[in-house]
N, C-alpha and C positions, 0 to 999 in steps of 0.2 A: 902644338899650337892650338891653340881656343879659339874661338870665333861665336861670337853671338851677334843675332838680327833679332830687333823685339819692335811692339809699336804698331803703329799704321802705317801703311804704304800707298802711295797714291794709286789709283788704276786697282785696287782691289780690297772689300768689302764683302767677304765670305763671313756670313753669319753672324756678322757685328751687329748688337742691336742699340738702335736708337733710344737710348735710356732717357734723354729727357720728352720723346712723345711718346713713350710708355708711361712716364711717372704723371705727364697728364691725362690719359684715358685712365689708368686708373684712380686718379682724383674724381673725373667725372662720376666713373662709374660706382665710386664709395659713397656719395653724396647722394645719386640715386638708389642704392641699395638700403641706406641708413634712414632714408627717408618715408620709403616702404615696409622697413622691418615694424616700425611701428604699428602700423596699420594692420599688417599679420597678424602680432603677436594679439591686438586687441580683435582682429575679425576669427581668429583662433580660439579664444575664449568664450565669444557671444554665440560662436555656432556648435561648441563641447568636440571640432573635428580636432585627432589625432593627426591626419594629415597634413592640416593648415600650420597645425603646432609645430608639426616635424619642418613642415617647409620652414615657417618662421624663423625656428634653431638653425636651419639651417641658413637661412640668409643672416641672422644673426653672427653665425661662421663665418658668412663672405664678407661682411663688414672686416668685423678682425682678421681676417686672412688679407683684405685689400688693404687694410691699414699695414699691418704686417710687412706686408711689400713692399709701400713706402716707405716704410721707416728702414729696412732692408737696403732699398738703392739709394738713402739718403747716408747711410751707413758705407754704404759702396763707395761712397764717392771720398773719402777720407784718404789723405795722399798716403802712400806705404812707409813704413817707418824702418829701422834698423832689423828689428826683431820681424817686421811682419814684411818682407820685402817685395810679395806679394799684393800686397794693401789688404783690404777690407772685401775685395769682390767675393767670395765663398761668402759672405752672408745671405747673399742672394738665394743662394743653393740651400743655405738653411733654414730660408723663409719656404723656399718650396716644399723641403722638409718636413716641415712643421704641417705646413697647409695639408698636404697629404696623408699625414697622420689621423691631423681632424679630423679629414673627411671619413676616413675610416671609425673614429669615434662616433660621430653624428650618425653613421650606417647603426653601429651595434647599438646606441639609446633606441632609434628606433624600431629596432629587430625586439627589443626585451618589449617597449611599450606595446607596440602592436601585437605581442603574444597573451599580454592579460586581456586586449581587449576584444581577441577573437573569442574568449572562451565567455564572456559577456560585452557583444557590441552595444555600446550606449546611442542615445536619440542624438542625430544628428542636423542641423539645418542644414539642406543638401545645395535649398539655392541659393542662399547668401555665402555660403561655400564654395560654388563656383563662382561670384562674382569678384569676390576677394582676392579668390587665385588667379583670375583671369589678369586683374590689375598687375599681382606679382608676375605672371607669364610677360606680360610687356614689359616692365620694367627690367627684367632679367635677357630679354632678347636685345634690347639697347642694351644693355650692356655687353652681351655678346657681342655686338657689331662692334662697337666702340672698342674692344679688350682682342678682336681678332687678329689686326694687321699686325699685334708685336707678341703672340700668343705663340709661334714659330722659332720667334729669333730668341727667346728670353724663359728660361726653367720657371722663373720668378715669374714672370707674367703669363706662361701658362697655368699653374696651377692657382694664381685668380682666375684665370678664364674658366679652368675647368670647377672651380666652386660653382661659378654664376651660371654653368652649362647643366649641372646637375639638380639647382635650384630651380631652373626654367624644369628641366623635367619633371621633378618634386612639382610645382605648380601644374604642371598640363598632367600631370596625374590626379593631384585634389580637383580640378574641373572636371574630369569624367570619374571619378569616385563621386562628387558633388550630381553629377547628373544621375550615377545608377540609386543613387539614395534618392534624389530626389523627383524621377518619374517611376522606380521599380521598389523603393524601401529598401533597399540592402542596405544596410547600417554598417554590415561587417565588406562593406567593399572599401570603407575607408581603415581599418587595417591592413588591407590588401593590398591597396593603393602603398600605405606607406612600406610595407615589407619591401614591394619591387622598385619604389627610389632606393632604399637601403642597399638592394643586389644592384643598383644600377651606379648608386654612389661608389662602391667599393671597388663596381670595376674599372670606372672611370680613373678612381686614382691610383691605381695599380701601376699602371704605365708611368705617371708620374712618381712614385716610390722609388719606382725601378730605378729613372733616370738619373736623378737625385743621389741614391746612394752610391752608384757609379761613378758619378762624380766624385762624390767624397773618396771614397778606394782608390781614387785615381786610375781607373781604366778608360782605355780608349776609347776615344769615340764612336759612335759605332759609324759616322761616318767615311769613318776611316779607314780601308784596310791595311793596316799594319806591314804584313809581309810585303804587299806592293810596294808602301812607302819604303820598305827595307830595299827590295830588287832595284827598286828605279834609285838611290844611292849609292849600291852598291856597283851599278851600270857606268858611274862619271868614269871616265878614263882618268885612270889614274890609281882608281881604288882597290886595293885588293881584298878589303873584308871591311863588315860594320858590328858592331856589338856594342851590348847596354844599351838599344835603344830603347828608347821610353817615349811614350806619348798620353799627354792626358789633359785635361779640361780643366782653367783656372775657375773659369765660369762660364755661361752661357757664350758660345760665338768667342768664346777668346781659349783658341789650343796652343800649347807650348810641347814641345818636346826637347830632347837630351840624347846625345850620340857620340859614341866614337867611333874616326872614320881610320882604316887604316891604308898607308897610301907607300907605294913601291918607292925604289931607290933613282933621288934625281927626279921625283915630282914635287912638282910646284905645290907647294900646302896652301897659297893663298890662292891659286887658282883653283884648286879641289873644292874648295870652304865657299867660295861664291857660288861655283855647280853646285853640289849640293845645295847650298838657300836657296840657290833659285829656283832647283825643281822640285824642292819642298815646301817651297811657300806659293807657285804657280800651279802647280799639281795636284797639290791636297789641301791649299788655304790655310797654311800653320807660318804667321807671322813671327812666333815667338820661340823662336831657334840658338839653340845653344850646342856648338857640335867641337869635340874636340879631335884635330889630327894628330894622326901621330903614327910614327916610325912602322913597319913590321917589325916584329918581333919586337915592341913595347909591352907590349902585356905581359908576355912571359919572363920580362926583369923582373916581374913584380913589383912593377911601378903603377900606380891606379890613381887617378883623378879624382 
């Protein structure tokens, strides 16, 4: 006997994220990013700083990373089809994808730029350099705040937050790179400046790579521990063994798993198959259960589901 439970359940919301007040912070936040990129990429020019340029590129990246995103949960939202019975939500996971790839792109441009320009630092205007960046710091920290409450619940909206996180630091780096050039003359502190957003971009989305390609591999959550979810199934009265468990992430806050439960002679399969859901969806917050019972000594017919 099969048994599946999917969907929402009233009385719990484990990790569900609220995709239509995410898809509005980051409209907000695209609109102020896009609006400022401009002003970068020209206060980057007029002042010759490597820094300002780097930060630019890189808010230039948060634009197209935050557009990316929406167009990712606008993409999500397309009902499942035959073929895709899952729907569309994995796009999500490959806007993240993507986003953190970039960021590792935009590290290595500025790792190569700032190596030609230590070995001749050029003239830089130190204080219109921090005033530019100063403006990019604020705009970047509203966006933080705005991009934070669903940066938790959502792969997809973390890794816009972590663009705009590493941009504020790219900016509060050009400001005291802008101040040692411009009270001490160190010219070569704005490649210095840009090297360490580079180490600091990379590490930042390291975490996000990780999470992402897990996802994809279909491993567990790491919320999860597995063998418990195993033991505490295996505990229903009734059950004598569990195998082919499976557990893994469709997208952000939506876990599904896959089981078979085996159950002694003269127990109830319908009453097995609700214990289990219920202490697998009250216990570990996995709404999206599909578990099949079945006989001892099923498996050894060489009968398989």
């Amino acid at each position: 006997m099969a048994g599946h439970s999917g969907g929402s359940h009233a009385g719990h919301s484990h990790g569900v994220p609220d995709r239509a007040a995410n898809r509005k912070r980051l409209v907000v936040v695209l609109l102020l990013s896009a609006a400022y990129m401009v002003a970068e990429v020209i206060g980057g020019l007029l002042t010759n700083s490597l820094a300002l340029i780097a930060d630019a590129g890189h808010m230039l990246s948060d634009v197209a990373a935050l557009a990316l995103s929406l167009f990712a949960m606008w993409i999500a939202q397309r009902p499942p089809t035959p073929q895709r019975s899952y729907g569309y939500y994995r796009t999500e996971i490959l806007a993240a994808l993507v986003n953190g790839a970039t960021l590792v792109a935009v590290a290595v441009y500025v790792f190569i730029e700032a190596f030609g320009r230590f070995r001749s630092p050029p003239e830089v205007q130190g204080g219109l350099m921090m005033a530019i960046a100063g403006g990019g710091l604020a705009i970047n920290v509203a966006g933080l705040l705005i991009l934070n409450a669903g940066r938790n619940e959502s792969l997809n909206v973390r890794g816009a937050w972590l663009h705009v996180a590493t941009d504020a630091l790219g900016s509060l780096g050009a400001i005291i790179g802008g101040l040692l050039i411009w009270t001490l003359g160190w010219n070569w502190a704005d490649p210095a400046v840009s090297v360490l957003i580079g180490v600091l971009v990379i590490y930042s989305s390291w975490n996000l790579l990780r999470q992402t390609v897990a996802v994809l591999m279909e491993g567990a959550p790491g919320h999860i521990n597995v063998d418990e979810l195993r033991n505490s199934m295996a505990s229903v009265p009734g059950v004598t063994a569990v195998h082919d468990l499976h557990v893994w992430s469709i997208t952000s806050g939506m876990v599904a798993l896959s089981g078979h439960v085996c159950i002694g002679d003269g127990v109830s399969s319908s009453g097995v198959l609700a214990e289990v859901c219920k202490r697998t969806r009250e216990g570990f917050g996995i709404d999206h259960i599909t578990i099949q019972v079945e006989p001892e000594g099923f498996a050894e017919l060489g009968i398989h589901a």
